[in-house]
C-alpha distance (Angstrom), angle and dihedral (degrees) to the residues before:
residue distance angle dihedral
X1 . . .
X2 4.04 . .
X3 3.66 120.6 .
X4 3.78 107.5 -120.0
X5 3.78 108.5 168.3
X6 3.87 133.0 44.1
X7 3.91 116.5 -148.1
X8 3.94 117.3 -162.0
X9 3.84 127.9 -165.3
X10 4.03 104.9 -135.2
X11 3.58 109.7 -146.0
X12 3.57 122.9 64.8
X13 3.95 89.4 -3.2
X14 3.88 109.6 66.9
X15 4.04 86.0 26.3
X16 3.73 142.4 2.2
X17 4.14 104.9 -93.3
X18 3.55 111.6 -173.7
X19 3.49 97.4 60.8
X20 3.33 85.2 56.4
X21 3.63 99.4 53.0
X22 3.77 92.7 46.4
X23 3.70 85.0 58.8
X24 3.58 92.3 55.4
X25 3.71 96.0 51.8
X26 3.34 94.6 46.1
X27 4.21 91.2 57.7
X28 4.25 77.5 48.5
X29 3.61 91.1 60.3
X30 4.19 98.4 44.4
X31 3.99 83.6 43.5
X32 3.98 88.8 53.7
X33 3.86 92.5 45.0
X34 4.13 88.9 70.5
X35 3.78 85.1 61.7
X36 4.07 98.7 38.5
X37 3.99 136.4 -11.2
X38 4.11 104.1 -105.4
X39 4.02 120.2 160.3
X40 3.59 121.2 -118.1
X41 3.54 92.4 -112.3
X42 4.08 98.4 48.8
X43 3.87 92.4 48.2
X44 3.55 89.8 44.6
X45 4.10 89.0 61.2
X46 3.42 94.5 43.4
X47 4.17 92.1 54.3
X48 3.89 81.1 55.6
X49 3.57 100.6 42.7
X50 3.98 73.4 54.4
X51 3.49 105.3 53.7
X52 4.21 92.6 38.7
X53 4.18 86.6 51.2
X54 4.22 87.6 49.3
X55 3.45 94.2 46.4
X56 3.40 99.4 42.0
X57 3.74 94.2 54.6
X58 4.11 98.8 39.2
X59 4.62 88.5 41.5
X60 3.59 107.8 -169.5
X61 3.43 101.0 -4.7
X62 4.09 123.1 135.9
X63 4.08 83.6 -133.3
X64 3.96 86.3 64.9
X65 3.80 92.0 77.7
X66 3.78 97.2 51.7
X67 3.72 107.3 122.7
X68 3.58 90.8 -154.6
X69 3.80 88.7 70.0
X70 3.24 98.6 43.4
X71 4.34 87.6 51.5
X72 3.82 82.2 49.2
X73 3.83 102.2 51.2
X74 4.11 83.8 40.6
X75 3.65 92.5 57.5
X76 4.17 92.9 42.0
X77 3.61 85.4 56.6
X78 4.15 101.9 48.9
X79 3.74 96.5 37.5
X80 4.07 99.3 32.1
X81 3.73 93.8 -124.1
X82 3.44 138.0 50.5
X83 3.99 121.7 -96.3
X84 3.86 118.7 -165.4
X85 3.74 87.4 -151.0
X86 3.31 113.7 42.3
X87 3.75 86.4 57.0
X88 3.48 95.0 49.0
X89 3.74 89.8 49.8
X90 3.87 84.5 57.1
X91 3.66 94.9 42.2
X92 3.98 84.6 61.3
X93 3.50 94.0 49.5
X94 3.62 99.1 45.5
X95 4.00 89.2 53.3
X96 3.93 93.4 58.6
X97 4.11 80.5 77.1
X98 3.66 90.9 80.1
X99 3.48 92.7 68.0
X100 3.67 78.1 75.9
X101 3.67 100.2 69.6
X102 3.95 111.3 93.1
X103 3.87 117.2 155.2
X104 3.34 104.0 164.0
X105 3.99 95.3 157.2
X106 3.86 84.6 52.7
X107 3.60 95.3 49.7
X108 3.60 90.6 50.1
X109 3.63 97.1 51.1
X110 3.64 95.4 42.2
X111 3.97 84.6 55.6
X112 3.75 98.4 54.4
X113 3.89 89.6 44.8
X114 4.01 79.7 49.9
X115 3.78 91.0 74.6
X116 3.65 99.2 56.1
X117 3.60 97.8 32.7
X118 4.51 150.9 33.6
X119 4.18 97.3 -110.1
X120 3.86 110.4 -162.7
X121 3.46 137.8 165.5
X122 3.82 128.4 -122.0
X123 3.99 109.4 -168.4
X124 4.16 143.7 166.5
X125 3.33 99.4 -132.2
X126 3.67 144.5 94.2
X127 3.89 112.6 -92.1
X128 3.61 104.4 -123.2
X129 3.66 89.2 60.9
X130 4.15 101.0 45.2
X131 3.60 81.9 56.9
X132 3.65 102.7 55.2
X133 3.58 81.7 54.4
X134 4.10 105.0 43.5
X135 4.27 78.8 43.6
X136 4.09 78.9 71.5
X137 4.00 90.9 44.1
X138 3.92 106.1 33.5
X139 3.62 110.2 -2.8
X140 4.24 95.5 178.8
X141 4.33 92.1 43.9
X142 3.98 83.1 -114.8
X143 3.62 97.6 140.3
X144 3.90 102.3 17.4
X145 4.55 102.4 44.0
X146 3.43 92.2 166.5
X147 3.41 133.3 61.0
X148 3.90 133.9 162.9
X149 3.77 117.7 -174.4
X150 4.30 111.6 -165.7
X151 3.76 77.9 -118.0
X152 3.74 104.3 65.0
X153 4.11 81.7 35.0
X154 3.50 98.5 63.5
X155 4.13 91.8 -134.6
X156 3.82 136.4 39.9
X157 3.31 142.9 -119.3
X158 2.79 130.3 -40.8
X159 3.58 94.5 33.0
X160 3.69 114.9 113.2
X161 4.25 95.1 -122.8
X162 3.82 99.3 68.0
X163 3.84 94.1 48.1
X164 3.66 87.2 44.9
X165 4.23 90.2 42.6
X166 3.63 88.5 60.6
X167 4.05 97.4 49.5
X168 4.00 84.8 60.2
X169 3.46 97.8 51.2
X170 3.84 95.3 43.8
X171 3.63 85.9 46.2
X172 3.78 102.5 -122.8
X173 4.17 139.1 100.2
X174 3.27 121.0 -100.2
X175 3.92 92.1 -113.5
X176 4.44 78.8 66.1
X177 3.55 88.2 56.6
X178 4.15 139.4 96.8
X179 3.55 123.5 -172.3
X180 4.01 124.5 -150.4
X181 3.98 125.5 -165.1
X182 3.44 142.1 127.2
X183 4.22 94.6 -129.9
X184 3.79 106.0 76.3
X185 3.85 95.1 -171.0
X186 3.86 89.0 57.4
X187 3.78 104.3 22.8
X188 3.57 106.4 31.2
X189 4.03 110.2 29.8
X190 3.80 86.3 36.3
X191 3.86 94.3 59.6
X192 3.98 92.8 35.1
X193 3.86 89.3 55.8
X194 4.60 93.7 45.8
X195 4.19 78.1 51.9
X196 3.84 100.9 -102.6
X197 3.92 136.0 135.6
X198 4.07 110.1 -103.3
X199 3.88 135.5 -165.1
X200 3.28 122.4 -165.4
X201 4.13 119.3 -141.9
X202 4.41 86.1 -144.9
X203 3.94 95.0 -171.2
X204 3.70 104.7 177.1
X205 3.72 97.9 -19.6
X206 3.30 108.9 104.7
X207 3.61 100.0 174.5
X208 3.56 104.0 95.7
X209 3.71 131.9 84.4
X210 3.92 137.9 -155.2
X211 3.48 112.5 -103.0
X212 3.94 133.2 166.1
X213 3.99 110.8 -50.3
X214 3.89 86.1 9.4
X215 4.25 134.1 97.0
X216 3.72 130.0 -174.5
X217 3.82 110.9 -132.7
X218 4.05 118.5 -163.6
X219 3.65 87.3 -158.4
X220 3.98 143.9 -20.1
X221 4.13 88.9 -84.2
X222 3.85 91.6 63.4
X223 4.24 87.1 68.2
X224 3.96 92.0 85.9
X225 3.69 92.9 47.0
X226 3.60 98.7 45.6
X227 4.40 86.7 46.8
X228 3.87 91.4 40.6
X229 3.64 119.1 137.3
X230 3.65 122.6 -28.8
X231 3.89 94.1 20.4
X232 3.91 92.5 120.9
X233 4.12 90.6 51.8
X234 3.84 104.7 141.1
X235 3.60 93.1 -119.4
X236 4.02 86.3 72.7
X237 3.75 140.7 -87.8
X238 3.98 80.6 -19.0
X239 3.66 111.7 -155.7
X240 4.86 107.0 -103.8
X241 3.50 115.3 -135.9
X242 3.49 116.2 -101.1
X243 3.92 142.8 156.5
X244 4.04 115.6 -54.8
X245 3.63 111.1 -109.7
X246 3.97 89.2 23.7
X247 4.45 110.8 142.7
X248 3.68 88.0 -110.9
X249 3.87 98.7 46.1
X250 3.86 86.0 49.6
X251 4.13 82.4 54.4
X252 3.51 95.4 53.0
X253 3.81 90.1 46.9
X254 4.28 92.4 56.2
X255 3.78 80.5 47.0
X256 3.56 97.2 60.1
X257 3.94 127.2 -143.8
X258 3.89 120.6 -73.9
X259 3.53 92.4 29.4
X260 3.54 89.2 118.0
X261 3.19 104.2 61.9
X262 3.82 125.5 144.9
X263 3.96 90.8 -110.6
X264 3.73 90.6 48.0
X265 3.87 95.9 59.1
X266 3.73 92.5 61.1
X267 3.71 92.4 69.4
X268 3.57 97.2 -146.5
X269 3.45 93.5 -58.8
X270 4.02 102.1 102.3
X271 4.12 95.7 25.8
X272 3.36 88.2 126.7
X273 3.60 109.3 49.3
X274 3.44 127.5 117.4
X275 3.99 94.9 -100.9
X276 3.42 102.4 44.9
X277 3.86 87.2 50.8
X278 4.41 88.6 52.6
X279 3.87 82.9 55.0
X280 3.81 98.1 62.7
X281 3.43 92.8 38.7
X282 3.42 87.6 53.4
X283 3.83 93.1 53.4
X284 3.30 84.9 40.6
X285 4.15 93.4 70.1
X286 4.24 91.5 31.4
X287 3.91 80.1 70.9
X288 3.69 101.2 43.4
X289 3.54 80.0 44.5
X290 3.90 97.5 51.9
X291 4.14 91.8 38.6
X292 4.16 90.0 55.4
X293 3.27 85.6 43.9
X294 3.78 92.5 56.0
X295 3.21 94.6 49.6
């Protein structure tokens, strides 16, 4: 079956995060340091302290990423109380990191792949945030239409319901969809298990290995060549040409041929159905067909 929609993880796939958010703590601290002189180091503890005490009281919980909490909790714990505007005023300061974000190589990518396919983006976060940051990437939701923060979802990934949330509002089955991230617990087992394609941004961990359903990307500019032409063949995520000996003709080779198969991309999920079931039987008269023949 073709591929018809492109899912991306945000953080730490279309840009680099943490420096990011080390940035925005750091124009926290100099915002604090009107109010009261506090090291680097100390308030930088005390945002932690923050962030371990929200998320260990809200568990796994969208509303345990919400900076704003974790500003709150920070300020409870250096003043003693809490103070509406103090965090605010460090809520404001901590946002001028997304100024931060360019990915212009990303952006250009993602626009190309735009033409041929429905990009989306699949994220743990709350929403207000992922948009402050996709504002920096693709402010009018041009090349990314769809996006589905764990907070509007209800759950995270790698629970099944936000992969499959973000099929239905790009209009497509799972079996139609790819998933790209860089966490393969979240990203790629999460989309494997709702039924959809995954590729995994490795970075340095070299651990992991392509497998049925599954492709090892070096980084986010491997994407086109791994879709290249003939990737949407209706046999399946069909296999483009490319040079012998090239990393991604290597990766089809450890995958083996046939793996792509129409009934394969369902995962399990749809073994059952009535189409899957008019394939065998179909293969099942090619080879009577082939054995009389034969003989």
């Amino acid at each position: 079956m073709a591929i018809r929609a492109i899912f991306f993880d945000l953080d730490d796939t279309l840009f680099p995060a943490e420096p990011v958010y080390l940035r925005g703590l750091q124009a926290a601290w100099r915002s604090y340091q009107r109010h009261s002189p506090i090291t680097w180091p100390a308030f930088l503890k005390t945002c932690l302290q923050a962030r371990k005490d929200v998320k260990g009281l809200l568990g796994p919980r969208p509303a345990a990423r919400s900076r704003l909490l974790y500003l709150k909790r920070a300020v409870e714990l250096l003043e003693g109380r809490q103070d509406p505007a103090l965090t605010l005023e460090l809520m404001r300061a901590y946002d001028t990191c997304w100024a931060l974000i360019r990915a212009p190589k990303t952006a250009a990518m993602a626009k190309s792949l735009a033409r041929e396919y429905t990009l989306g983006i699949i994220t743990n976060q709350v929403c207000a945030t992922q948009l402050r940051k996709l504002a920096r990437i693709d402010p009018h939701g041009r090349i990314f239409p769809v996006l589905v923060t764990s907070e509007e979802a209800g759950v995270e990934k790698p629970h099944r319901l936000i992969f499959r949330e973000a099929c239905r509002r790009a209009g497509c089955l799972p079996q139609e969809a790819l998933m790209v991230g860089n966490s393969w617990e979240a990203d790629v087992l999460g989309a494997r298990k709702a039924g959809m394609q995954a590729a995994y941004l490795r970075g340095k961990d070299l651990r992991r290995k392509p497998s049925p359903g599954i492709f090892i990307l070096r980084s986010l500019e491997d994407l086109p060549s791994l879709l290249g032409p003939g990737f949407r063949r209706d046999d399946g995520l069909s296999s483009p040409r490319r040079k012998p000996g090239s990393r991604i003709t290597n990766q089809r080779l450890l995958l083996g041929p046939g793996f792509r198969r129409d009934d394969d991309l369902n995962y399990g999920l749809h073994r059952n159905d009535d189409r899957s079931q008019g394939l065998r039987r179909n293969d099942e008269v090619d080879n009577v067909n082939k054995r009389r023949t034969r003989s």
